[in-house]
N, C-alpha and C positions, 0 to 999 in steps of 0.2 A: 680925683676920681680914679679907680684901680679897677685894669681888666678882673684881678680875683674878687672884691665884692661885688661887682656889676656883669656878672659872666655871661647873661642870657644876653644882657642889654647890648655889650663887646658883639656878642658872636651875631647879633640882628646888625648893628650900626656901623658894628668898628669901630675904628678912630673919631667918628663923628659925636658919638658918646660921651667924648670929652667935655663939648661944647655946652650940654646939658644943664640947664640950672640942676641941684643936688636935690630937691626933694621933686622934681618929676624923675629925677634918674632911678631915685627911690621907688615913686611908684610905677615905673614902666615896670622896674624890675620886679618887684611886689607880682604886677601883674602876670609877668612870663613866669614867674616859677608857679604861679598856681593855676595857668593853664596847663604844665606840664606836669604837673602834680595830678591834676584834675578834682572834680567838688569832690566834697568831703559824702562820704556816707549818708543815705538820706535826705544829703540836700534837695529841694528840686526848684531848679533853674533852669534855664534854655539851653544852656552848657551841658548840664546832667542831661536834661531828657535827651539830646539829639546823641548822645555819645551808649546812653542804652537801645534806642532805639538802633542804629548803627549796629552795635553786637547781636541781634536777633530776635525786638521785641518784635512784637506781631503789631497789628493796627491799633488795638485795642491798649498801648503799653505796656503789655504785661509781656513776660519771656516765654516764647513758644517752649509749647507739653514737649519734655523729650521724649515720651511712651513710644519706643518703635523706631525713632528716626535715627536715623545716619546723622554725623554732626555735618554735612552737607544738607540734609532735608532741613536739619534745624535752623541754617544759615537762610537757602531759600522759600522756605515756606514763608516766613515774616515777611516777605519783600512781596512775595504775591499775592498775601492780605494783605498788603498797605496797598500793591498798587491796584489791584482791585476795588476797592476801596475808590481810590482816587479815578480809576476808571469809570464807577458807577457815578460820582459825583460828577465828573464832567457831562456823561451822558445824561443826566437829571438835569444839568445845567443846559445843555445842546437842545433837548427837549423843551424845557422853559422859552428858549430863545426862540424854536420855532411858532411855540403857541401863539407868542406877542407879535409873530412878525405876521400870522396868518389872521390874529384876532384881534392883537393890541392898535394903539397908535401909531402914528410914524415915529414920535418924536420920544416914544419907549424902546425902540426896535434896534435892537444892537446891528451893528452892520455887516458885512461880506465878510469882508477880511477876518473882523472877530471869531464870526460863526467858521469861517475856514479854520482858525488857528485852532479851535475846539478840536473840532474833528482829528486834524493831524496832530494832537494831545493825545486823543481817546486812542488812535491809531497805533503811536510810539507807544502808551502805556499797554496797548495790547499786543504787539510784539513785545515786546517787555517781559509781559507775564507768558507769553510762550516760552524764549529764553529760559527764563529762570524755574520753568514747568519742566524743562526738559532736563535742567540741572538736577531737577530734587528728584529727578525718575533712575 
């Protein structure tokens, strides 16, 4: 086994690389050159979507309209629909938790600490989207 055909596999392990049976060496390597590569055109895998959504989709996965925007507003505007988005769902969720704990059973009622951790979710996402409000301004 040769640092030149195994280059990703070297530059992750090093020398440890050596020790490798020859067809997992194969496909570790396989694997890091087509993360580094990234999916093919069209593909859609969890790979592909998190890597467009990351360049600027909006919530909806489609690529924010650039009609108007700064390529700053095009960067944050997607981040404040998704986390808006996610802000509204926890708050939908926060709300649910109260109705059950005011009307439901005991043995349905999510507890303190949950219903805490919500909150301080909804909170960070809503600083969040201040931040990234003030960026697109």
């Amino acid at each position: 086994m040769t640092a030149s055909k195994y280059q990703h596999l070297f530059a992750t392990l090093g020398e440890a690389a050596t020790r490798l049976p020859e067809d997992l060496a194969t496909t570790l390597e396989n694997t890091f050159t087509c993360l580094q590569e990234g999916p093919a055109p069209g593909v859609v895998n969890l790979q592909a979507c998190l890597q467009q959504i990351r360049k600027g989709d909006s919530a909806d996965g489609r690529p924010w309209p650039g009609r108007g925007c700064t390529p700053g507003q095009r960067l944050a505007l997607p981040r404040i629909d998704r986390a808006t988005g996610g802000l509204t769902f926890l708050l939908e969720l926060l709300h649910a938790t109260e109705r059950v704990r005011v009307d439901g059973e005991v043995g349905q009622q999510m507890g303190d600490g949950a219903r805490e951790g919500l909150l301080l979710a909804c909170r960070g996402l809503a600083e969040y989207v201040d931040v990234q409000l003030h960026a697109a301004l």
